[in-house]
N, C-alpha and C positions, 0 to 999 in steps of 0.2 A: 747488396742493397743497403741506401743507408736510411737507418731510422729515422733520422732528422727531416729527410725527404720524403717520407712517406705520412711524416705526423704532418709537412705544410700539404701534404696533397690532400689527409684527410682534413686538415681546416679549410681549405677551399672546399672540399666538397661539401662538407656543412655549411658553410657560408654560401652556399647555391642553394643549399636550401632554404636556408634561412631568407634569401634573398627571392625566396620563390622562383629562379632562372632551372629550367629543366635543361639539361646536359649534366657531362659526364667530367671525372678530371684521371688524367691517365699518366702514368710516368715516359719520360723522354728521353734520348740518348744525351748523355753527356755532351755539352754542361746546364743542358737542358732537364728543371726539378720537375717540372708538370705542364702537361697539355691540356684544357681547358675547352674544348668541345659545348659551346652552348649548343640547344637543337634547334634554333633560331639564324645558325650560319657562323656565329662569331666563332674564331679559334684564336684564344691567347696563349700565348708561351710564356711561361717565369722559367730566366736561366740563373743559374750563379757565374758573378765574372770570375774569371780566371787570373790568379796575379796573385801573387803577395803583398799586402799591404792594401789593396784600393778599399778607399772609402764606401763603396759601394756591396751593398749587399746581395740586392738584387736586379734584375735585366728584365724588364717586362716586354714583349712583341705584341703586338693582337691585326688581324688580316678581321674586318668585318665581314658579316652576310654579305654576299655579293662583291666584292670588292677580290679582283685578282689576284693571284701568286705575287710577290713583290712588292705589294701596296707600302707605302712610304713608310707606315707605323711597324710594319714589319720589318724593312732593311732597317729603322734607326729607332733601337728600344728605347725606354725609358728608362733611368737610371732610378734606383732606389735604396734609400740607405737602410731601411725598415722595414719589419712586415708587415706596419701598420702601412707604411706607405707604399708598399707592394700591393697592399689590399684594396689600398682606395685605387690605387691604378688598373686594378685585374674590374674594381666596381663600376668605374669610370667605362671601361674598355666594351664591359658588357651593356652598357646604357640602363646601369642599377640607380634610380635617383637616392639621393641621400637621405632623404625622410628627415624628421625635425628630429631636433638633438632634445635628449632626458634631463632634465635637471629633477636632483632631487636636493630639498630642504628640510632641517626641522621643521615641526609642527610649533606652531603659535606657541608660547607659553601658557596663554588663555585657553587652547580646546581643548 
């Protein structure tokens, strides 16, 4: 088992919560890191590519609710260089909306 895939299954699973999405994340067979079980229908896959050298870090699939074995998103993943950007694709996949972005600033000099 390797650590590293187990620490990105338990940040998905926190980030399902976080995202309030009920479902489960489960590990995969090789080169498959995690299965991604929404209870709503969706299943995504995050794989690792296999290669030496590719720019790519991660492999995203996702088959929605309802939608067959095969569905197009599932024969032709998404490429991702990042886990940030694995993450917006796993968010994306589950129909998580983005919510408004935090800015934080100092406070006036005056308050």
């Amino acid at each position: 088992m390797n650590a590293a895939d187990v620490r990105v299954r338990d940040f998905l699973a926190d980030s399902l919560a976080l995202w309030r999405v009920a479902g489960k994340v489960e590990a995969g067979d090789s080169p498959t890191v995690a299965v991604v079980r929404a209870d709503a229908g969706t299943i995504v896959w995050i794989e690792r590519p296999s290669g030496e050298g590719l720019p790519l870090r991660w492999l995203v699939r996702w088959r929605g609710a309802g939608e067959a074995p095969g569905a197009p998103r599932e024969q032709h993943p998404r490429a991702c260089a990042s886990l940030v950007g694995m993450l917006n694709t796993v968010r994306g996949a589950l129909g998580v909306d983005r919510g408004a972005a935090v800015r934080i600033a100092p406070a006036p000099a005056d308050a």
